[in-house]
Backbone as ProteinMPNN parsed JSONL, in Angstrom:
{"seq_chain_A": "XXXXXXXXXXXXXXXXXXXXXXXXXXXXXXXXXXXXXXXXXXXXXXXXXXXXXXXXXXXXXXXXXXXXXXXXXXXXXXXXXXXXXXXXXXXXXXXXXXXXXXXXXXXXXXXXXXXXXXXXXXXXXXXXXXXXXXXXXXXXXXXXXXXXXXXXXX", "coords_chain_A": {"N_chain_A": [[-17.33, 36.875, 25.418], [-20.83, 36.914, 25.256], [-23.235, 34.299, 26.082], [-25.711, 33.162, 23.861], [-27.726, 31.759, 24.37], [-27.842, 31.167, 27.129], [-27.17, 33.68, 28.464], [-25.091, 34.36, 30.011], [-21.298, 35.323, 30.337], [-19.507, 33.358, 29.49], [-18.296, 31.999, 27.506], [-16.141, 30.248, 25.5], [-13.383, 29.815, 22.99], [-12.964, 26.579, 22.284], [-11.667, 22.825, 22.4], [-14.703, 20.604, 21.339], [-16.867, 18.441, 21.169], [-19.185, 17.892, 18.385], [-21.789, 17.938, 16.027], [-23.166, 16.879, 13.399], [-25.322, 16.976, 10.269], [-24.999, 14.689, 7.451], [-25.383, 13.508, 4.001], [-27.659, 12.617, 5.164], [-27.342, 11.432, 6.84], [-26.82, 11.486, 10.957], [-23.481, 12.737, 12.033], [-20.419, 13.011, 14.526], [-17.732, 14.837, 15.458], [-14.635, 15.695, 16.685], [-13.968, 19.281, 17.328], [-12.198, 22.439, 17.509], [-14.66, 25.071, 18.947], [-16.785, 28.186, 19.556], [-17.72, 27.288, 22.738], [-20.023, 27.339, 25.533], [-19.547, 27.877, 28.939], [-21.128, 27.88, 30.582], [-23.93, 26.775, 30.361], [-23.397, 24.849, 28.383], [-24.008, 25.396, 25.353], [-23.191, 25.141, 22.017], [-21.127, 26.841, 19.502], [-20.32, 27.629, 16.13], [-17.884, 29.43, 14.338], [-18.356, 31.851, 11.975], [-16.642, 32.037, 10.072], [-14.801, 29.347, 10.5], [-16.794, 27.638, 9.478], [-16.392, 26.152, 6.577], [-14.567, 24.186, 7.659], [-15.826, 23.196, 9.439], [-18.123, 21.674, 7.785], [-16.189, 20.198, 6.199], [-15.104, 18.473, 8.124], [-17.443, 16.966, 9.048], [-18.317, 15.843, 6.657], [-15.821, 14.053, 6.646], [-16.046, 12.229, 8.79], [-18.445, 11.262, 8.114], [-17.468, 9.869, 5.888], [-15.645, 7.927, 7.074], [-16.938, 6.637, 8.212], [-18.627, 4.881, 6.448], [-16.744, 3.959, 5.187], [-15.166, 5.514, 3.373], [-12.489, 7.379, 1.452], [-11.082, 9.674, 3.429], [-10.84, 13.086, 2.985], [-8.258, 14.106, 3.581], [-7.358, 11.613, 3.588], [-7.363, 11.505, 0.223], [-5.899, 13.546, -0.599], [-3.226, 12.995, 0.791], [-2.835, 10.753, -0.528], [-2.749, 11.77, -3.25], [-0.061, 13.587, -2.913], [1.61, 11.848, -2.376], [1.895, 10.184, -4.711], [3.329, 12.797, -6.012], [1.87, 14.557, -7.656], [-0.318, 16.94, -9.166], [-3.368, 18.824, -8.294], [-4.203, 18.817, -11.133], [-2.647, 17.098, -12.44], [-3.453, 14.881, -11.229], [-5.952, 14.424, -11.739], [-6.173, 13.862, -14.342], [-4.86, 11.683, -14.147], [-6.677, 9.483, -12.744], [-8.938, 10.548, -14.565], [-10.547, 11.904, -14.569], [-12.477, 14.944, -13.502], [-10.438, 18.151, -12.657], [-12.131, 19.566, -11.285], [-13.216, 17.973, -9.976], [-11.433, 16.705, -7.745], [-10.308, 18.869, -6.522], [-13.07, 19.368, -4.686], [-13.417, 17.18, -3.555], [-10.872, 17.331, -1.845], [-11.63, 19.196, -0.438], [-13.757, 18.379, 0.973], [-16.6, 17.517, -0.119], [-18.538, 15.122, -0.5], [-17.187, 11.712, -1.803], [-18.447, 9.349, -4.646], [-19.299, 5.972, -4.314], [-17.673, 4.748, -6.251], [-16.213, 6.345, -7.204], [-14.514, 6.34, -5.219], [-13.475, 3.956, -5.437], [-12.303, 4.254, -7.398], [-9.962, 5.957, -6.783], [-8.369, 4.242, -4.981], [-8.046, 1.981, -6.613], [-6.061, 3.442, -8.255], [-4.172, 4.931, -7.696], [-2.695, 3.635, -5.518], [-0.869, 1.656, -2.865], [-2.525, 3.395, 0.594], [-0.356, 6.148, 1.313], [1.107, 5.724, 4.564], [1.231, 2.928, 4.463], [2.652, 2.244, 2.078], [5.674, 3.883, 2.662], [6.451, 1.514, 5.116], [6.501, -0.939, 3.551], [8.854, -2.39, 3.14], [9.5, -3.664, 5.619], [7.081, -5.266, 6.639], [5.239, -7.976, 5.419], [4.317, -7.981, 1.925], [1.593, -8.72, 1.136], [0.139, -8.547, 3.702], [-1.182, -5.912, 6.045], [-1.1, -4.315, 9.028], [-2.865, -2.409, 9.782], [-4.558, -2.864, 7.967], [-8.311, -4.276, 7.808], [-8.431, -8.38, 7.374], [-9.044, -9.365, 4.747], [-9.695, -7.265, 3.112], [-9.025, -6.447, 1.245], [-10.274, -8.096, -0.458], [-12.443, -9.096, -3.354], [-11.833, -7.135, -5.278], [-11.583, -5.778, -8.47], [-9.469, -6.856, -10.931], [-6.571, -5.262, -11.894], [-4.952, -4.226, -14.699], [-2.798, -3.1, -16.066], [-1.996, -1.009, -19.411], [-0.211, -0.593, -22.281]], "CA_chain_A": [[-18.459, 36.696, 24.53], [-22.294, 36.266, 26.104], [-23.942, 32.931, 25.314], [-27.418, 33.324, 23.319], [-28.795, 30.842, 24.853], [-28.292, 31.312, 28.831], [-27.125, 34.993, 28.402], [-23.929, 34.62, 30.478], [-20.188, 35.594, 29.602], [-18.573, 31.975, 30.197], [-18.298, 31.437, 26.054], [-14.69, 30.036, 25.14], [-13.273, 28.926, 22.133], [-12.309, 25.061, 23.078], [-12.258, 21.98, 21.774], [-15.844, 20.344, 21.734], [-17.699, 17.028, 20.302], [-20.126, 18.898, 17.515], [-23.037, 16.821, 15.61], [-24.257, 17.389, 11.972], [-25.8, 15.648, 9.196], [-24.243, 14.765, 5.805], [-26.127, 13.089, 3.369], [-28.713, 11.951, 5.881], [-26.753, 10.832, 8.26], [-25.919, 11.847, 11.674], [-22.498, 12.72, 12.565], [-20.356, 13.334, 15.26], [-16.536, 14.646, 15.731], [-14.298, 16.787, 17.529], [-13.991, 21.071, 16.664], [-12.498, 23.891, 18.245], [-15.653, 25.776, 18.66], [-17.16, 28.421, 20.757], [-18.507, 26.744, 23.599], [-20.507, 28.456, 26.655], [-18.509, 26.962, 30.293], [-22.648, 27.643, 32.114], [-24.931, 25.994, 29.807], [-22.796, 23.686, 27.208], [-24.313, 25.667, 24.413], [-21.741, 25.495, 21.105], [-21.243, 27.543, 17.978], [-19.424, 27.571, 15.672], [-17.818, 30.796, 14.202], [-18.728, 31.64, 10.356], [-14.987, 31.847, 9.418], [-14.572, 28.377, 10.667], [-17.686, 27.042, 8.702], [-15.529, 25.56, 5.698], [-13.345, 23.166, 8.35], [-16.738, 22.454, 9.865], [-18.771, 21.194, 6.896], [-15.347, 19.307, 5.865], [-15.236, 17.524, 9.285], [-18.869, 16.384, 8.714], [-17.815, 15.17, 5.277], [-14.888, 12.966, 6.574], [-16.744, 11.815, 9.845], [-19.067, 10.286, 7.216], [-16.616, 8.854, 4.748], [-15.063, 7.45, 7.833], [-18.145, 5.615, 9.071], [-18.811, 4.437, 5.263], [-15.795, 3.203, 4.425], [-14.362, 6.146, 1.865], [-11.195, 7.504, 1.776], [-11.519, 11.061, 3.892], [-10.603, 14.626, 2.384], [-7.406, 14.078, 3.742], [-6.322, 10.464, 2.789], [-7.548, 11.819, -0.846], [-4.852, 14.491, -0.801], [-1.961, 12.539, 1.104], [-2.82, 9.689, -1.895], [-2.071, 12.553, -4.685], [1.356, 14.21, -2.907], [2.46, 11.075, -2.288], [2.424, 10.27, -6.368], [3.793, 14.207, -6.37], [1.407, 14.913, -8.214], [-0.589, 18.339, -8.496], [-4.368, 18.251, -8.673], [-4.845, 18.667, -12.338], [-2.029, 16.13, -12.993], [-4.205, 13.755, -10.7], [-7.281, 14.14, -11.931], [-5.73, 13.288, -15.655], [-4.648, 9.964, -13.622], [-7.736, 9.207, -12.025], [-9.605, 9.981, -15.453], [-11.735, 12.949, -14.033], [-11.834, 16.851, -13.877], [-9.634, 18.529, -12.064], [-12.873, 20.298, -10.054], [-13.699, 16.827, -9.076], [-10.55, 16.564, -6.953], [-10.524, 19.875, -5.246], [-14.412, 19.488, -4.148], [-13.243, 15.716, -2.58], [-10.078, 17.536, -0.997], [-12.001, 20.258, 0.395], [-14.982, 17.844, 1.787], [-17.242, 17.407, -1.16], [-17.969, 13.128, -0.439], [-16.988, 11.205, -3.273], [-19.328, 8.157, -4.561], [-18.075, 4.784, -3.944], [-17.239, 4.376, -7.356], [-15.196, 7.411, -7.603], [-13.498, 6.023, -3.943], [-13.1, 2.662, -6.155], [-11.407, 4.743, -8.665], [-8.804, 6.689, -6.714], [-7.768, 3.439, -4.102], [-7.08, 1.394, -7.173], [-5.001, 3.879, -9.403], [-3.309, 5.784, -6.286], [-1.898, 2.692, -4.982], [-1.737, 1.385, -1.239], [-1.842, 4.377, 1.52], [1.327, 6.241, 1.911], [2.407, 5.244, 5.287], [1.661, 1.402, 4.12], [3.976, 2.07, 1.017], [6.555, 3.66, 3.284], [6.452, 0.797, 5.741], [6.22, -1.752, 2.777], [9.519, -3.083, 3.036], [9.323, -4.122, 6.882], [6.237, -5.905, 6.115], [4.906, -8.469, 4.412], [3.584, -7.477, 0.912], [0.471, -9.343, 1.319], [-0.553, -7.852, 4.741], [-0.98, -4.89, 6.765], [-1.336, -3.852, 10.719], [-4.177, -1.493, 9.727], [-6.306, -3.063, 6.672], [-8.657, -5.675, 8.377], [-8.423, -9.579, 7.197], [-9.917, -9.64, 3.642], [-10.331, -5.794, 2.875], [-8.234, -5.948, -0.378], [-10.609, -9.231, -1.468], [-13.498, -8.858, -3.916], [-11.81, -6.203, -5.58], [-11.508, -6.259, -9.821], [-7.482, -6.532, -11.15], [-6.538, -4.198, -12.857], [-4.332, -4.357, -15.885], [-1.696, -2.028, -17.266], [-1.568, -1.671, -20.907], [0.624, 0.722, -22.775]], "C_chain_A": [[-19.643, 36.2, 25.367], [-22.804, 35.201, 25.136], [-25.322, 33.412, 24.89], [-28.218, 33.044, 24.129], [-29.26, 30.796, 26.777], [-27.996, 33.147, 29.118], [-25.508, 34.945, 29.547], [-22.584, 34.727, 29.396], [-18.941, 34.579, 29.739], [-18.369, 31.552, 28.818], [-16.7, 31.417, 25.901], [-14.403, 29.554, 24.019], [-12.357, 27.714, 22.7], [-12.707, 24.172, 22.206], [-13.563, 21.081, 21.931], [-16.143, 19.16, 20.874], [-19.062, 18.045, 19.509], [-20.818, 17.462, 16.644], [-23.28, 17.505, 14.273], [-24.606, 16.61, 11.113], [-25.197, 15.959, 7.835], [-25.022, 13.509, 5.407], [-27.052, 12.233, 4.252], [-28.396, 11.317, 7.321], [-26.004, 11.756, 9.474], [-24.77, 11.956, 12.319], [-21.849, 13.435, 13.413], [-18.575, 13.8, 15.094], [-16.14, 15.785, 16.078], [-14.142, 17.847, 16.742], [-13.161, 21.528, 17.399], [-13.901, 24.675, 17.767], [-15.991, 26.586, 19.558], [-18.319, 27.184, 21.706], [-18.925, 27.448, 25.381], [-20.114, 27.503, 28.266], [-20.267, 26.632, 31.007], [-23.343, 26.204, 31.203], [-24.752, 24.63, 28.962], [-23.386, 24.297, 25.658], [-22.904, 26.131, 23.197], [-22.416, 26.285, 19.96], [-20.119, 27.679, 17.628], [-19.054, 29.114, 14.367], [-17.402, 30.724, 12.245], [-17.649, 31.328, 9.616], [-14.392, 30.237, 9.313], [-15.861, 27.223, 10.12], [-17.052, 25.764, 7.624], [-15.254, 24.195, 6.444], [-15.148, 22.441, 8.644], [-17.559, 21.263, 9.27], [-17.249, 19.638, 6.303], [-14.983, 18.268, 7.208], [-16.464, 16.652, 9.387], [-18.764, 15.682, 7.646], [-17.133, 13.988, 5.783], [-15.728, 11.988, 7.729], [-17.631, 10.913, 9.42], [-18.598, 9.486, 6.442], [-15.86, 7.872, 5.844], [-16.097, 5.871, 8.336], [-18.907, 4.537, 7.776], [-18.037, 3.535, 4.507], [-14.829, 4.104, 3.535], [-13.297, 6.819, 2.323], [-11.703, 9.552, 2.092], [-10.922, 12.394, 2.619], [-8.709, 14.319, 2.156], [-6.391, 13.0, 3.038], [-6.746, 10.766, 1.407], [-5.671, 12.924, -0.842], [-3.531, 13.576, -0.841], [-1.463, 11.335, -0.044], [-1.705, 10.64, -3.016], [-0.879, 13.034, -3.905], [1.683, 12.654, -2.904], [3.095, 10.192, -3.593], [2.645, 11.751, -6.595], [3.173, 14.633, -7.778], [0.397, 16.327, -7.74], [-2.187, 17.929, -8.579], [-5.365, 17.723, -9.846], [-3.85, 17.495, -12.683], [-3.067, 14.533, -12.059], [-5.328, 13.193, -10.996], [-7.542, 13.53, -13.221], [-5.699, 11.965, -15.258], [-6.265, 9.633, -13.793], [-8.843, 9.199, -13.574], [-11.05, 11.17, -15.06], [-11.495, 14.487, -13.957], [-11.367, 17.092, -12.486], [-10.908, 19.468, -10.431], [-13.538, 19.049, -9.052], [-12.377, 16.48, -7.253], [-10.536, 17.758, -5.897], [-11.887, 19.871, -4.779], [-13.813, 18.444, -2.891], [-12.011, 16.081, -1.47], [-10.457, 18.417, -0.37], [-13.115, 19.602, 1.325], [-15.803, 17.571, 1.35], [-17.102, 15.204, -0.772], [-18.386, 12.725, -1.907], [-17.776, 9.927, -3.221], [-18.524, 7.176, -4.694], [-17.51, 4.206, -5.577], [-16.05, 4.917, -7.519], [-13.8, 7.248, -6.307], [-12.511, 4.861, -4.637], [-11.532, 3.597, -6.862], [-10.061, 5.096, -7.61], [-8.174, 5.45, -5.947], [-6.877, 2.855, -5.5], [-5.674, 2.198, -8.079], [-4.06, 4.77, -8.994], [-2.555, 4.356, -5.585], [-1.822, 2.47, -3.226], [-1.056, 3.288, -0.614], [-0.706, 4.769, 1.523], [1.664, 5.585, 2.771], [2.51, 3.774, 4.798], [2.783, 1.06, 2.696], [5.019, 2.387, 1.556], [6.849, 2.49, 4.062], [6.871, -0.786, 4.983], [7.315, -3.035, 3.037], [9.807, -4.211, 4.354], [8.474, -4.894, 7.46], [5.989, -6.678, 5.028], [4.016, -8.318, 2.69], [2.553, -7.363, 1.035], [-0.592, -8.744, 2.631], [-0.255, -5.886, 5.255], [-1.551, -4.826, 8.149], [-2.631, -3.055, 10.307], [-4.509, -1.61, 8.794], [-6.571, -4.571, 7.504], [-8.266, -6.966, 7.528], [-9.579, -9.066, 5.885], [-10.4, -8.515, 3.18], [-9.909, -5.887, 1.194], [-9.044, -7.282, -1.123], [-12.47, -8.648, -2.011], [-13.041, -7.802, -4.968], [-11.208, -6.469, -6.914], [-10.259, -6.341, -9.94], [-7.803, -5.907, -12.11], [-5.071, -4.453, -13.767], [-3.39, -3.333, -16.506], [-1.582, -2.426, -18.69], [-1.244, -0.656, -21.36], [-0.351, 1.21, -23.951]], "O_chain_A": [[-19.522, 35.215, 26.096], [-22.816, 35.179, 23.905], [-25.992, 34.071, 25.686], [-29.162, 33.681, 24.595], [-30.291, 30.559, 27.407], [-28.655, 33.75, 29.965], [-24.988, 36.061, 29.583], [-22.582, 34.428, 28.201], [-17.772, 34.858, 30.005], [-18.201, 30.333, 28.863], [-16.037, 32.426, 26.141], [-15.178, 28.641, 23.733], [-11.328, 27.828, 23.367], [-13.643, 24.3, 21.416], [-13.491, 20.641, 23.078], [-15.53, 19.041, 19.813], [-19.757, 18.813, 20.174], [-20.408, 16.302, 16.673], [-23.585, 18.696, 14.216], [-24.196, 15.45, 11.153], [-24.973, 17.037, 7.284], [-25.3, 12.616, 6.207], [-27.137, 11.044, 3.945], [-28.963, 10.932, 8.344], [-25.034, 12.492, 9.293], [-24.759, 11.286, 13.352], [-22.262, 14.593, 13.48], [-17.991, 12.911, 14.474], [-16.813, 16.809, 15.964], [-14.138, 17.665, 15.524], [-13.262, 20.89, 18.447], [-14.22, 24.874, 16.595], [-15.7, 26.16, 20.675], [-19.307, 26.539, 21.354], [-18.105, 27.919, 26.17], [-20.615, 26.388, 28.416], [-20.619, 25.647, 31.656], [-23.216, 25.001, 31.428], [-25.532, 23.685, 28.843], [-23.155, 23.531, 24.723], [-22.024, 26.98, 23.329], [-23.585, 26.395, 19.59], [-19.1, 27.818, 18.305], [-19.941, 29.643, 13.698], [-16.658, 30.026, 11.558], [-17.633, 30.523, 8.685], [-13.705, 29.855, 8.365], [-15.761, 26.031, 10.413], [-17.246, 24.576, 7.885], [-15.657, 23.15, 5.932], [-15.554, 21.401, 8.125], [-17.74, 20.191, 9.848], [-17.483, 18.443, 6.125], [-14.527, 17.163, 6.913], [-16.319, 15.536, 9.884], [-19.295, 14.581, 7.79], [-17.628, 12.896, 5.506], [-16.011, 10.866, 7.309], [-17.789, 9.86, 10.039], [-19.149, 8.411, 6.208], [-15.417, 6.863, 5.295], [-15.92, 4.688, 8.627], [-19.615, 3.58, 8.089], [-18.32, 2.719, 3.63], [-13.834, 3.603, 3.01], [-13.103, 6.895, 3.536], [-12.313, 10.35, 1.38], [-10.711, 12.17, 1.427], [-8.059, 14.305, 1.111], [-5.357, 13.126, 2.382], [-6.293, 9.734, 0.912], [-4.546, 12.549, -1.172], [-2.866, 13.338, -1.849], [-0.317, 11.033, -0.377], [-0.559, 10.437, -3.418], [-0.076, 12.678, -4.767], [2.232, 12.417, -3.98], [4.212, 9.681, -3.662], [2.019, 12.095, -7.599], [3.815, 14.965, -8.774], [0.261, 16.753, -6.593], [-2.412, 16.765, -8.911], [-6.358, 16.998, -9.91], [-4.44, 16.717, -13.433], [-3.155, 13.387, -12.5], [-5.75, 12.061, -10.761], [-8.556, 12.884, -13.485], [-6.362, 11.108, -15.843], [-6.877, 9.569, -14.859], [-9.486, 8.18, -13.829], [-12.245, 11.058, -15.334], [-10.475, 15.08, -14.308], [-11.714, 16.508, -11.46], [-10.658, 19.776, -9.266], [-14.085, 19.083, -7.95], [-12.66, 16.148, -6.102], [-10.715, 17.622, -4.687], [-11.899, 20.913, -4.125], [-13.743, 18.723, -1.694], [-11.949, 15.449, -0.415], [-9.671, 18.721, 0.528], [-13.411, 20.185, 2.368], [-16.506, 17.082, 2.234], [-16.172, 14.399, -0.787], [-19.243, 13.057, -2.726], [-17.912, 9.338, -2.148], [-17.351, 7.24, -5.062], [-16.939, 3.122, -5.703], [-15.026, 4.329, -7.865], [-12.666, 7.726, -6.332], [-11.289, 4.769, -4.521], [-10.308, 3.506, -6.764], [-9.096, 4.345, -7.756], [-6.992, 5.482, -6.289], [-5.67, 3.018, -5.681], [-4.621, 1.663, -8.427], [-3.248, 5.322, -9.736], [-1.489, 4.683, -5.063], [-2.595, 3.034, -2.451], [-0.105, 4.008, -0.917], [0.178, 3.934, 1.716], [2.473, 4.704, 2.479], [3.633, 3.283, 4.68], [3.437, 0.054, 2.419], [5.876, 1.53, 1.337], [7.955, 2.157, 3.636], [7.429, -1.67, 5.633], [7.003, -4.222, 3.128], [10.231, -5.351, 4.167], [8.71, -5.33, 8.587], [6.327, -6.367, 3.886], [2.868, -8.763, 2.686], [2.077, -6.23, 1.101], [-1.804, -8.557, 2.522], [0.552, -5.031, 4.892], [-2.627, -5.403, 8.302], [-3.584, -3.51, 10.94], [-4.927, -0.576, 8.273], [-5.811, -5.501, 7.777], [-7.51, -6.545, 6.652], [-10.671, -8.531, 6.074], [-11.562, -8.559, 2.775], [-10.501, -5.414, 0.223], [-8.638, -7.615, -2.236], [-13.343, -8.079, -1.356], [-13.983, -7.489, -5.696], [-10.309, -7.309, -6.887], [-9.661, -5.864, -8.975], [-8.751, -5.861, -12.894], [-4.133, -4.96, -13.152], [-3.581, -2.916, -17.648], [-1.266, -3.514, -19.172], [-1.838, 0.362, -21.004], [-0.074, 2.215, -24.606]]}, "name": "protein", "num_of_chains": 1, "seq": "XXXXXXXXXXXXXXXXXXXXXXXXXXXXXXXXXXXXXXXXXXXXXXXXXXXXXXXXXXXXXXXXXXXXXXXXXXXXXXXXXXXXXXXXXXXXXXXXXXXXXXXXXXXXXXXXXXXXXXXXXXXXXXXXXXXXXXXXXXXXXXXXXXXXXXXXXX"}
């Protein structure tokens, strides 16, 4: 493949550090993408657009605080649930869930919503028993404080 930009035939698909903006903000994270070996010039190939825009999505929810594309999903299998049975949970439409699992960023309300009524992370519920209830190796000191209780009522 010739590069646009320097006109040589050194273009590879590889993995690369790629830049874009989501809601205003600049972000940064790794791709496979074409990338040109002379110049460093990248692109990214239309087919692979989708992944792209959803890497820009999480890259931001990451740097924000919200739960990515991904930990959205691994939340709902891990209550084996499907997306319309989740979105019944959660209290929302079912197109709300596939937008947020495809890369669509969810507002921190709607992040609020799924942490508390999805329950902790999978691996920290697998792990649960080997650990202390109260803590975890990967939620900082005071992450779970400030946050409303919530109430079951039949």
């Amino acid at each position: 493949m010739t590069c646009p930009q320097c006109g040589k035939t050194n273009v590879r698909k590889r993995k690369v550090r790629l830049s874009a903006e989501a809601k205003g903000d600049r972000v940064e994270f790794p791709m496979r993408a074409f990338a040109c070996r002379g110049c460093g010039f990248t692109m990214v190939d239309g087919k692979d657009m989708p992944e792209y825009m959803r890497l820009a999505a999480d890259a931001y929810r990451t740097r924000h605080g919200l739960l990515t594309s991904e930990e959205i999903r691994a939340r709902r299998k891990a209550l084996r649930m499907s997306q319309a049975k989740f979105a019944e949970h959660l209290g929302v439409g079912v197109a709300s869930v596939k937008r947020w699992e495809m890369g669509k960023i969810q507002a921190r309300s709607s992040d609020r919503r799924i942490r508390l009524l999805s329950g902790p992370p999978p691996a920290l519920a697998q792990s649960a028993g080997s650990q202390d209830a109260g803590s975890s190796a990967d939620e900082p000191e005071g992450a779970g404080e400030n946050l409303p209780e919530v109430v079951a009522r039949p």
